[in-house]
N, CA and C atoms as an extended XYZ file, in Angstrom:
498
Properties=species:S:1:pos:R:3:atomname:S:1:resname:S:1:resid:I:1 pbc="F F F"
N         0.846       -1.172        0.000 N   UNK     1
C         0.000        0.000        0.000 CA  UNK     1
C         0.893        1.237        0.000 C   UNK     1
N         0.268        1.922       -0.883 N   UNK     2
C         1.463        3.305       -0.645 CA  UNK     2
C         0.607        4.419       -0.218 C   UNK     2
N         1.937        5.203       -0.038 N   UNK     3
C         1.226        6.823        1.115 CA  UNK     3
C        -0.426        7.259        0.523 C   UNK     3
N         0.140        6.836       -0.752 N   UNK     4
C        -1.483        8.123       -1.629 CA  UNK     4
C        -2.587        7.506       -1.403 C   UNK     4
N        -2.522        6.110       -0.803 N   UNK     5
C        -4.032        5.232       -0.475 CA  UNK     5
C        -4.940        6.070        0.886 C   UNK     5
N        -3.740        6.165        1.748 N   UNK     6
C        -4.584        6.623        3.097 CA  UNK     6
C        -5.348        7.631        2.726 C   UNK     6
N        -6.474        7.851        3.347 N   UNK     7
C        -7.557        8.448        3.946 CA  UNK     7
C        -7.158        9.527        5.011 C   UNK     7
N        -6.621       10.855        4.438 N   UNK     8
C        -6.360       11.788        5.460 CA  UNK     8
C        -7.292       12.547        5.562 C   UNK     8
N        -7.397       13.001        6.796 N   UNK     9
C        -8.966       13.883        7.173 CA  UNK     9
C        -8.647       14.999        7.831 C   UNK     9
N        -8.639       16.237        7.461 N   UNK    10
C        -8.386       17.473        8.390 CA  UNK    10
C        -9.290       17.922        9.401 C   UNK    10
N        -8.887       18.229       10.627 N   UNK    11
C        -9.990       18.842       11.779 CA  UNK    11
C       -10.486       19.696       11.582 C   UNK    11
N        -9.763       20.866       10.837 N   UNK    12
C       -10.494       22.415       10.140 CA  UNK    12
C       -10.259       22.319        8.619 C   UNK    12
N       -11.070       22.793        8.307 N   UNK    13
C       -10.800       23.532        6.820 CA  UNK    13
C        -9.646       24.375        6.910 C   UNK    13
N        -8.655       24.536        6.205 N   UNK    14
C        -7.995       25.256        6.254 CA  UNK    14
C        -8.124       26.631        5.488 C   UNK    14
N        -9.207       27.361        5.532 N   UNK    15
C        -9.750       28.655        5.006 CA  UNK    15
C       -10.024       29.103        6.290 C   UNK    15
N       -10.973       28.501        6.779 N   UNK    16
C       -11.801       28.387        8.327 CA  UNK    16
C       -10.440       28.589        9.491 C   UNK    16
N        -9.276       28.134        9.273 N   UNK    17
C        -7.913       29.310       10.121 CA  UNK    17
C        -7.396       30.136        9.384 C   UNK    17
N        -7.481       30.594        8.254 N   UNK    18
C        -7.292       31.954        7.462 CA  UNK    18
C        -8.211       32.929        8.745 C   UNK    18
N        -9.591       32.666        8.314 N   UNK    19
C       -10.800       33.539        8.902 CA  UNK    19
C       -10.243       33.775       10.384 C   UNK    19
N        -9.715       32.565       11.328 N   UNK    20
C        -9.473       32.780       12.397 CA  UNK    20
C        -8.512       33.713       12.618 C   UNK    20
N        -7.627       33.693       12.078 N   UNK    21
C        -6.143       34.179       12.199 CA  UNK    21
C        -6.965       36.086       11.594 C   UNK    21
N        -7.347       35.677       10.526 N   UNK    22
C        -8.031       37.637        9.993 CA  UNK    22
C        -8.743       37.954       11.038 C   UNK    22
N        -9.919       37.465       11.720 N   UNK    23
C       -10.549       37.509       13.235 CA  UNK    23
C        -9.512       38.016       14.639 C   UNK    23
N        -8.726       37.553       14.765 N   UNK    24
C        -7.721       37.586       15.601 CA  UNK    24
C        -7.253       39.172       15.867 C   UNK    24
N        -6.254       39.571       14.111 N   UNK    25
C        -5.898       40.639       13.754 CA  UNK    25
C        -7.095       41.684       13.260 C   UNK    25
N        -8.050       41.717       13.623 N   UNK    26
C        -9.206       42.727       12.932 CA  UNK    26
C        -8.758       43.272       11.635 C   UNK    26
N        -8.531       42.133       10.572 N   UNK    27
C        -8.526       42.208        9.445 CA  UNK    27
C        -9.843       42.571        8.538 C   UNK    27
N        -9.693       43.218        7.486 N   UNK    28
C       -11.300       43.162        6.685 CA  UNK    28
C       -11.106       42.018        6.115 C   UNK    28
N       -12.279       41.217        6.223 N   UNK    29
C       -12.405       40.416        4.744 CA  UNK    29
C       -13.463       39.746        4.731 C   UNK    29
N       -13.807       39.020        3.740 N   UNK    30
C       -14.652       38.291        2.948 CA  UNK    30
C       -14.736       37.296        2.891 C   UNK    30
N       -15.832       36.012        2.923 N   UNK    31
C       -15.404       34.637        3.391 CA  UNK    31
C       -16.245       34.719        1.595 C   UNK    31
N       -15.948       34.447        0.832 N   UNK    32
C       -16.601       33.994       -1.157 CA  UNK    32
C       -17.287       33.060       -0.576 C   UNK    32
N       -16.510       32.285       -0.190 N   UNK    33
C       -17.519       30.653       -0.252 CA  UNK    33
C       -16.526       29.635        0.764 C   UNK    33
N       -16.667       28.382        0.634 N   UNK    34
C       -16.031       27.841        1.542 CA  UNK    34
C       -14.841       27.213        1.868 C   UNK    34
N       -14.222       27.915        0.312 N   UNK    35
C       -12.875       27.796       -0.066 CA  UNK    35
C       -11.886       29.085       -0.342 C   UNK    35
N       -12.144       29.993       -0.170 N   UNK    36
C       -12.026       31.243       -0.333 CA  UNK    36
C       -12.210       32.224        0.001 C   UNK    36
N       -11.292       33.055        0.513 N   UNK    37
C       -11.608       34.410        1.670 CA  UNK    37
C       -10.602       35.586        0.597 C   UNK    37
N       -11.128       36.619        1.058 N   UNK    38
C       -10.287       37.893        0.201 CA  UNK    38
C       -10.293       38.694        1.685 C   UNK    38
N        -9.412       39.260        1.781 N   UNK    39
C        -8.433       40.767        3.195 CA  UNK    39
C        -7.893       41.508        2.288 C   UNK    39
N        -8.853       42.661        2.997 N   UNK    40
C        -8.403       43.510        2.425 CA  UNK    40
C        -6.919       44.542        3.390 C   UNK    40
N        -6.235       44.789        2.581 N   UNK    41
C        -4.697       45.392        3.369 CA  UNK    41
C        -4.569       46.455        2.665 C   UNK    41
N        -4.298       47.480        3.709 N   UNK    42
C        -3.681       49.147        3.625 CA  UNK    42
C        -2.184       48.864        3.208 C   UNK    42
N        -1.486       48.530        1.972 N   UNK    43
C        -0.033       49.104        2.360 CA  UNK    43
C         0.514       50.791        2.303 C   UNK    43
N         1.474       50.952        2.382 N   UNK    44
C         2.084       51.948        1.910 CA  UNK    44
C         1.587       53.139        0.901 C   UNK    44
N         2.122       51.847       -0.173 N   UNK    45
C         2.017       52.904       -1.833 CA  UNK    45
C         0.815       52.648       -2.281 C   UNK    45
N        -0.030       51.451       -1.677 N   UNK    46
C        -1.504       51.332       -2.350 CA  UNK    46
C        -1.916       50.293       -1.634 C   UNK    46
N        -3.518       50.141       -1.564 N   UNK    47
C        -4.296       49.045       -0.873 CA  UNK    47
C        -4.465       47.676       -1.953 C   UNK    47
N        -3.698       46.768       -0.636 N   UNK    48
C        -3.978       45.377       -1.738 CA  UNK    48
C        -5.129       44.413       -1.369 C   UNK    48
N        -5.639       43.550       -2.432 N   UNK    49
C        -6.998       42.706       -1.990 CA  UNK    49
C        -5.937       41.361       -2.350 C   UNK    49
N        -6.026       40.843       -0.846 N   UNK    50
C        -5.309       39.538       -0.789 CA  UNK    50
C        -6.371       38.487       -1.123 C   UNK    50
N        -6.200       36.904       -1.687 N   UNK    51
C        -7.224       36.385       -1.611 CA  UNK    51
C        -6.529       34.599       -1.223 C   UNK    51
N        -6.880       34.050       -0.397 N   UNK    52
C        -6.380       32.943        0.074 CA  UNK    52
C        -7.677       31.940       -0.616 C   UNK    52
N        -7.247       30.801       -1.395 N   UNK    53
C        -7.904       29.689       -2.069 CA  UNK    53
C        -7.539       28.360       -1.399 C   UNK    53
N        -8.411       27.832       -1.443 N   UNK    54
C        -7.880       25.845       -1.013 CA  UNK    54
C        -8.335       25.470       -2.284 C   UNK    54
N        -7.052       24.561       -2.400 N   UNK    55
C        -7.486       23.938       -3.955 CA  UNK    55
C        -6.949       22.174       -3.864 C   UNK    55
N        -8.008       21.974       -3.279 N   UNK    56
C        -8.396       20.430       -2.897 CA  UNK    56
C        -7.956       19.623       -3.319 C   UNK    56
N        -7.846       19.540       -4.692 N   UNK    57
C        -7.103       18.868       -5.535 CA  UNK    57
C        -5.731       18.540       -5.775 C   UNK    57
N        -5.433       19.501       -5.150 N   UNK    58
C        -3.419       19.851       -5.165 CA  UNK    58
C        -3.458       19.532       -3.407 C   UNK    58
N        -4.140       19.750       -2.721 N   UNK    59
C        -3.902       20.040       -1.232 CA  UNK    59
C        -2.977       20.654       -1.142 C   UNK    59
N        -3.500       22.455       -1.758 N   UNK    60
C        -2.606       23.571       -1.688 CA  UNK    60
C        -3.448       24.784       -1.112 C   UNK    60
N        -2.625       25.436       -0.707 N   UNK    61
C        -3.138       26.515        0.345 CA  UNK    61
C        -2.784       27.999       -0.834 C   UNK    61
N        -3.497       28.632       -1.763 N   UNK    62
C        -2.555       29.579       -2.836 CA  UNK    62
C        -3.428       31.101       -2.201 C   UNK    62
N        -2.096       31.900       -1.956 N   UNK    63
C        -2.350       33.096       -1.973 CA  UNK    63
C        -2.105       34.313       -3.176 C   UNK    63
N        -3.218       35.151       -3.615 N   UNK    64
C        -2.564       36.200       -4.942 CA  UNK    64
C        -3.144       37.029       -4.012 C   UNK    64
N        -2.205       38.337       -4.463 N   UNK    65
C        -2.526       39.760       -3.633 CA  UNK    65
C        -2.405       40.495       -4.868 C   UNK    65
N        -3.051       41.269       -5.191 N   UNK    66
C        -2.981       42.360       -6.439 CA  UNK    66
C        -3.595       43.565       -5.794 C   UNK    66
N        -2.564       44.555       -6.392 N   UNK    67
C        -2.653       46.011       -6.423 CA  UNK    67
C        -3.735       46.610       -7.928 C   UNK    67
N        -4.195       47.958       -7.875 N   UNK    68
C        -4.935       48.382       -8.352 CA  UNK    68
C        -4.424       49.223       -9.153 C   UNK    68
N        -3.460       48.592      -10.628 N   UNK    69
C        -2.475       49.256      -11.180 CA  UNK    69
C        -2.945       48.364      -12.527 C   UNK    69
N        -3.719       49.031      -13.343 N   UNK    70
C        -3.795       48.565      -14.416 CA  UNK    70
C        -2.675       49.125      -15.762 C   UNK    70
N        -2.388       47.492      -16.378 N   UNK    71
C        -0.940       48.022      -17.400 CA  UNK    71
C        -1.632       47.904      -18.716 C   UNK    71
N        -1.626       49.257      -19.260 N   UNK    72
C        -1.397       49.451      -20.704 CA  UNK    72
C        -1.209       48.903      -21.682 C   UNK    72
N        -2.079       48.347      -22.811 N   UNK    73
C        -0.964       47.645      -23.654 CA  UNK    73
C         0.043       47.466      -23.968 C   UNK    73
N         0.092       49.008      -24.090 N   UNK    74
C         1.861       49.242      -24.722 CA  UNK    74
C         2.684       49.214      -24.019 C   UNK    74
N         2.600       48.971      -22.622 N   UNK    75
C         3.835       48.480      -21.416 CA  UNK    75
C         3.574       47.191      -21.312 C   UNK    75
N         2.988       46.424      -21.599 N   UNK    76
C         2.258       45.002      -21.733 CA  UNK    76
C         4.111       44.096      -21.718 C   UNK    76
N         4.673       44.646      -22.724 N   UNK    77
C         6.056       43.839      -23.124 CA  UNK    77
C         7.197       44.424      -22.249 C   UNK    77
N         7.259       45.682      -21.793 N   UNK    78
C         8.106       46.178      -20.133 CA  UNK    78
C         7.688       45.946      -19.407 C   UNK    78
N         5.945       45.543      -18.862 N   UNK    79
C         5.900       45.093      -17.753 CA  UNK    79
C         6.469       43.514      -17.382 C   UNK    79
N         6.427       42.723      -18.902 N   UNK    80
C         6.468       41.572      -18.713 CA  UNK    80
C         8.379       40.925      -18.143 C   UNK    80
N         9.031       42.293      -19.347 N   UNK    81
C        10.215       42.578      -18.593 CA  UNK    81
C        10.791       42.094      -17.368 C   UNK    81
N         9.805       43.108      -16.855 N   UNK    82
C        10.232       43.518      -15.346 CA  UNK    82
C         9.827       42.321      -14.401 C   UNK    82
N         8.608       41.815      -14.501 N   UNK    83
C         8.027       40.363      -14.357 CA  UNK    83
C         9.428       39.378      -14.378 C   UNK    83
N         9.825       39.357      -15.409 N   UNK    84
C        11.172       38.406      -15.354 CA  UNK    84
C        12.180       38.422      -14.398 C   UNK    84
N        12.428       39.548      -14.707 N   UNK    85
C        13.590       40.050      -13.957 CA  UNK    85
C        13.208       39.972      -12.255 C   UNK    85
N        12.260       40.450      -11.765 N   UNK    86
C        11.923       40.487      -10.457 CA  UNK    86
C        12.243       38.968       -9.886 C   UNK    86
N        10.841       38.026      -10.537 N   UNK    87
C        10.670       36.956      -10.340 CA  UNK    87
C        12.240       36.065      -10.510 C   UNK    87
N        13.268       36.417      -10.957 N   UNK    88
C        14.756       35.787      -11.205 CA  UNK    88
C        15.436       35.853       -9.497 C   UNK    88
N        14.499       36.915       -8.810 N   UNK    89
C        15.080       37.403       -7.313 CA  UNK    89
C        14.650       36.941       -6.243 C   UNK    89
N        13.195       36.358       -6.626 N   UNK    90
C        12.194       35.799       -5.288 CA  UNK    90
C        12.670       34.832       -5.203 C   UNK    90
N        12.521       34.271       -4.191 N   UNK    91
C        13.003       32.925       -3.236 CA  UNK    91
C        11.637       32.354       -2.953 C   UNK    91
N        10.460       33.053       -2.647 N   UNK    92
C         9.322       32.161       -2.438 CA  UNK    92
C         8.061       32.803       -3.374 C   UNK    92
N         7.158       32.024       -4.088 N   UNK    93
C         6.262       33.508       -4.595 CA  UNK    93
C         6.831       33.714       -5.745 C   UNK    93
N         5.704       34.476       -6.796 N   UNK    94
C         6.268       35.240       -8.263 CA  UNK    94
C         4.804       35.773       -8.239 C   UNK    94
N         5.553       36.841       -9.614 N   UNK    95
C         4.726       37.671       -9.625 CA  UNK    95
C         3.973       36.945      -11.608 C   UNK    95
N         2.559       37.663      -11.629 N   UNK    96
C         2.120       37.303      -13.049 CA  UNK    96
C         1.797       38.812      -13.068 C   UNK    96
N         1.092       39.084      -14.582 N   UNK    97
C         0.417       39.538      -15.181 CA  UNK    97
C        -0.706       38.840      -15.797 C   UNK    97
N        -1.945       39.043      -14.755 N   UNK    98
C        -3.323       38.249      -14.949 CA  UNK    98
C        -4.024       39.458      -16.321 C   UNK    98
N        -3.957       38.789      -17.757 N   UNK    99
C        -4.246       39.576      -18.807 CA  UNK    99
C        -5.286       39.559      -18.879 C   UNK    99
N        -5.999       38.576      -18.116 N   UNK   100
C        -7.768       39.186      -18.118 CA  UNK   100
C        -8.002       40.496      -17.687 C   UNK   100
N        -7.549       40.949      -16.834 N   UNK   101
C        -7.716       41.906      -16.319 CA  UNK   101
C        -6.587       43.159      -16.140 C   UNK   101
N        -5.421       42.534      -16.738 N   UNK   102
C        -4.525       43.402      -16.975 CA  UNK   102
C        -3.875       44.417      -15.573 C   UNK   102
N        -3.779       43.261      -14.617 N   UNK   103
C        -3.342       43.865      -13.263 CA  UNK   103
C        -2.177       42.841      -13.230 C   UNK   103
N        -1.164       43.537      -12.242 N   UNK   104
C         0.128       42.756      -11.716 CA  UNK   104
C        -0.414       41.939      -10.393 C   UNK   104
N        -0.085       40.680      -10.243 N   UNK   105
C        -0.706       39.898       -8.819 CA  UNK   105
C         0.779       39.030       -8.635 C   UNK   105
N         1.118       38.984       -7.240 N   UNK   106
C         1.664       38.082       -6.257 CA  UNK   106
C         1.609       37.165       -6.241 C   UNK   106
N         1.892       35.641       -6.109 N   UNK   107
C         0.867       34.434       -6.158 CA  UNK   107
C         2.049       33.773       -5.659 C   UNK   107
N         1.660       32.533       -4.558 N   UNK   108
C         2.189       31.591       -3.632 CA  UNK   108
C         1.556       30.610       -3.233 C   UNK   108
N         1.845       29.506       -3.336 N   UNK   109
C         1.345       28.548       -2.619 CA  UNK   109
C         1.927       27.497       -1.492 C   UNK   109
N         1.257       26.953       -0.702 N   UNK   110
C         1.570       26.258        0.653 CA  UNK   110
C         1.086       24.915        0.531 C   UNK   110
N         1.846       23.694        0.061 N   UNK   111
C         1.292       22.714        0.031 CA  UNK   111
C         0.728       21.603        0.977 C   UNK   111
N         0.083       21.488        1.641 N   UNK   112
C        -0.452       20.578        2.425 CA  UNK   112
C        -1.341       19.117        2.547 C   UNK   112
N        -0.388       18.295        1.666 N   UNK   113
C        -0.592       17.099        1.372 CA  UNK   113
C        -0.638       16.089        2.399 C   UNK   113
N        -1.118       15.093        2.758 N   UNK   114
C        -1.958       14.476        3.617 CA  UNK   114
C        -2.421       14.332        4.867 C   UNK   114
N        -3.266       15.811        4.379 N   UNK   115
C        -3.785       16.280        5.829 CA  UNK   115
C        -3.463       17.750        6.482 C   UNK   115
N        -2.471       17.529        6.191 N   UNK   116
C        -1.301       18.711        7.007 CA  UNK   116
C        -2.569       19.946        7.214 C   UNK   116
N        -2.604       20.726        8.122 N   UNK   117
C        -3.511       22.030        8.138 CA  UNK   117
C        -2.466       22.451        8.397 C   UNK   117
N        -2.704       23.819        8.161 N   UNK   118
C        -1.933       25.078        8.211 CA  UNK   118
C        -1.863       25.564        9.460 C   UNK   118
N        -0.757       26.371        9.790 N   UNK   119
C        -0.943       27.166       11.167 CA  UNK   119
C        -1.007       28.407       10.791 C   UNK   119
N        -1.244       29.468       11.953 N   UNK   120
C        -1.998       30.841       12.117 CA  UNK   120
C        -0.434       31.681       11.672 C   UNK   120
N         0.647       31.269       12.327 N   UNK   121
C         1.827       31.489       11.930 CA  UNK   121
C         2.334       31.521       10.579 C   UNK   121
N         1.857       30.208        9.789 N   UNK   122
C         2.304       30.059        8.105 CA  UNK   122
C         1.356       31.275        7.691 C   UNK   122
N         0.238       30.681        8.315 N   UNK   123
C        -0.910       32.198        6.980 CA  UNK   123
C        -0.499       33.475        6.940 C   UNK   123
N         0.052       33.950        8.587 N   UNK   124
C         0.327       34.982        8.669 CA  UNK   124
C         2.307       35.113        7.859 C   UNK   124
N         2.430       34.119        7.996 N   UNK   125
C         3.987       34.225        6.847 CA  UNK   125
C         3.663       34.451        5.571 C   UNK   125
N         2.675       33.753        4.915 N   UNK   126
C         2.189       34.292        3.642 CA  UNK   126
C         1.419       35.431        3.288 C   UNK   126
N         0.899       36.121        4.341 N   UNK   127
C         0.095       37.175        3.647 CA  UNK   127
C         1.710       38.402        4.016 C   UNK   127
N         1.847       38.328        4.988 N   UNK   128
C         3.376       39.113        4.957 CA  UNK   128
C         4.334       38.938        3.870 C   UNK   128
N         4.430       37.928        3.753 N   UNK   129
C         5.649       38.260        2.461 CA  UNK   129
C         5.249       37.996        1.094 C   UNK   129
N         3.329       38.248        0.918 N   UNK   130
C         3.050       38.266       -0.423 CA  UNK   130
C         3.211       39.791       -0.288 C   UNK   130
N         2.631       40.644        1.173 N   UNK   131
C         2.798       41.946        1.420 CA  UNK   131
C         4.477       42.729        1.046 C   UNK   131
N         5.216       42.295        1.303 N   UNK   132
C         6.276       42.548        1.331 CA  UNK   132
C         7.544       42.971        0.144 C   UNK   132
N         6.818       41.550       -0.876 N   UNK   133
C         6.887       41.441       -2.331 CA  UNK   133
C         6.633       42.756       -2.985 C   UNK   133
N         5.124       42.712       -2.700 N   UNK   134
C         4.303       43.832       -3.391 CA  UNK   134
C         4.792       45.405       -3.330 C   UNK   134
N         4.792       45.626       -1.826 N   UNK   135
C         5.454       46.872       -1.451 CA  UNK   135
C         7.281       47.052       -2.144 C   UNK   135
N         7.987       46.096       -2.111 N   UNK   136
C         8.787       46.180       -2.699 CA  UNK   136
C         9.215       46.428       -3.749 C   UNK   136
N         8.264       46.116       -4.541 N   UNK   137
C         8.276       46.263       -6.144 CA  UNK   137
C         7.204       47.071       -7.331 C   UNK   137
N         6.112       47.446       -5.765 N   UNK   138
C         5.123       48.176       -6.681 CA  UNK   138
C         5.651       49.710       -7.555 C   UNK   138
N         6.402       50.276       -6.898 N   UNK   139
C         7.158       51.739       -7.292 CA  UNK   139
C         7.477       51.528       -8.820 C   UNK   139
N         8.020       49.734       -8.953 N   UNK   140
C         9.078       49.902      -10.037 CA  UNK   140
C         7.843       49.592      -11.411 C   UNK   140
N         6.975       48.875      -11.176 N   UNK   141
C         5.703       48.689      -11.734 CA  UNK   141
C         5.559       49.752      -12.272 C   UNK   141
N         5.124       50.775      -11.441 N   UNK   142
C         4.588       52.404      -11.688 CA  UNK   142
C         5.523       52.860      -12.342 C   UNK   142
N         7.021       52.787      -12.693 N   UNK   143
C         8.143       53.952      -13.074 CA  UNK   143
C         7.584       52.634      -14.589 C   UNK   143
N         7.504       51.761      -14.489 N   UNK   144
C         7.227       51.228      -16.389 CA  UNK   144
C         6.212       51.181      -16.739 C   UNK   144
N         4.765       51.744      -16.207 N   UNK   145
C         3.702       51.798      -16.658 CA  UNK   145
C         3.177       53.155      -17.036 C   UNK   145
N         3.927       54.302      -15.926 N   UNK   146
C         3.343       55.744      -15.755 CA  UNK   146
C         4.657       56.566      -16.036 C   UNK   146
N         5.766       56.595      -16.436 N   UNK   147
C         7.013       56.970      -16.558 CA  UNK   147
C         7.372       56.879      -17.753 C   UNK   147
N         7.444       55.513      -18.564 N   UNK   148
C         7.906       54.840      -19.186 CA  UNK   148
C         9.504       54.406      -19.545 C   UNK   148
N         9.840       54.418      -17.874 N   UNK   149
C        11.025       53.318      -18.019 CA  UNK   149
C        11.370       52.223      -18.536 C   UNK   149
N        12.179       51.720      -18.250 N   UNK   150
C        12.583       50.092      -18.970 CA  UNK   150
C        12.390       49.461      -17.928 C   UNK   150
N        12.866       47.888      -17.898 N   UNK   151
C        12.340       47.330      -16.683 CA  UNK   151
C        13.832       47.606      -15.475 C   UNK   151
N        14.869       47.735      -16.598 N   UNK   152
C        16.068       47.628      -15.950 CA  UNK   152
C        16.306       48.851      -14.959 C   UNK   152
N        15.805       49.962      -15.725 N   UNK   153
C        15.950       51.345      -15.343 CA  UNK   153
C        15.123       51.064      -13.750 C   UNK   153
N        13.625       50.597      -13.624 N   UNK   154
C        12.498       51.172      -13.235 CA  UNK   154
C        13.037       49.787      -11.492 C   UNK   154
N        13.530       48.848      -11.809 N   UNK   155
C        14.509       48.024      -11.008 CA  UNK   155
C        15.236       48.247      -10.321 C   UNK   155
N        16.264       48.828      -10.838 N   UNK   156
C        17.697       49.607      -10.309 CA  UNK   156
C        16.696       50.432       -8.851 C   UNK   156
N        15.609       51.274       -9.794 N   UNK   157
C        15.656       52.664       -8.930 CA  UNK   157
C        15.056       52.721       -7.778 C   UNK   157
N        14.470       51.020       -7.779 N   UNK   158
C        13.552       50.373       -6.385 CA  UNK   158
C        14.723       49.458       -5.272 C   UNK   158
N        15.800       49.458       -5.663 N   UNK   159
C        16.825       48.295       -5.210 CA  UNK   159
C        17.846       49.000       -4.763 C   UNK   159
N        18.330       50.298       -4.670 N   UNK   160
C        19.311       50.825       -4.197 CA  UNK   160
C        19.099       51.031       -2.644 C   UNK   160
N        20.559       50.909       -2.037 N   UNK   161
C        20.609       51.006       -0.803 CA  UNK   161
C        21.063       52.208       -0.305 C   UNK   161
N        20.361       52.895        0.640 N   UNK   162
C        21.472       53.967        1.408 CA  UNK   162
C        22.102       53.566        2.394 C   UNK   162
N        23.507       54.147        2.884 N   UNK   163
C        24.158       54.124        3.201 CA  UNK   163
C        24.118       55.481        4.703 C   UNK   163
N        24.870       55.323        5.587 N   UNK   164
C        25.197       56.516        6.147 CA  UNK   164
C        23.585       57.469        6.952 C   UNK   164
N        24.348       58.550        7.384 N   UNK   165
C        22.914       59.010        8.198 CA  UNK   165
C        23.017       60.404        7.398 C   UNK   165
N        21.781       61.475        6.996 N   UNK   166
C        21.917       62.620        6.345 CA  UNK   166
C        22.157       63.847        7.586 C   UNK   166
């Protein structure tokens, strides 16, 4: 008999500790249905609509967070650029360009194969460093959509470090 026969059964849904964990933090959000919650988050440079999915099938936990930055056709091929290039840097997570709708989104997933539920700790690791991503890189988005930088240019000018005290 091998592993994939057993019969694993989770105690929670694992959406149902998303909700807990957003409950906890007086998060906004939205329960869709019974696989799917959307939080809404204040960052910085713009408000993102996070949305956490269970996708049963994979016994995966996937988070996308998208900002409210619609790209142009004609940056369509610098944004995709920059898409490359970013995503060459992440360690967990990448970024798409969802062309239905022509927005930049975050996207990660947490696999939890037989059985495994999630903890309040992982969810909250993933909505942070889909957060983190985003804030990091939304500026450079904007310098190739509203500027019309390159991706290399619009990169550089999000990645420099200071040094020293003014």
């Amino acid at each position: 008999m091998s592993l994939l026969e057993f019969d694993m059964t989770r105690d929670a849904h694992p959406v149902d500790v998303i909700e807990h964990v957003a409950n906890t933090n007086d998060w906004s959000f939205e329960r869709n249905s019974d696989d799917e919650i959307a939080i809404a988050v204040a960052g910085t440079w713009t408000d993102y609509n996070v949305s956490f999915s269970w996708m049963e099938e994979f016994e995966a936990l996937h988070v996308a967070c998208a900002f409210d930055l619609k790209v142009p056709e004609k940056r369509t091929l610098e944004v995709m650029r920059l898409l490359s290039l970013i995503n060459e840097q992440m360690l967990f997570g990448h970024f798409d360009l969802w062309e239905r709708e022509n927005v930049v989104m975050f996207r990660q997933a947490l696999v939890l194969a037989g059985g495994v539920e999630p903890t309040g700790l992982q969810v909250e690791t993933m909505l942070n460093s889909a957060l983190e991503a985003c804030e990091c890189y939304y500026q450079a988005f904007q310098y190739v959509i509203w500027s019309g930088s390159t991706a290399q240019d619009a990169l550089n000018s999000v990645l420099f470090e200071t040094y020293g005290n003014a």
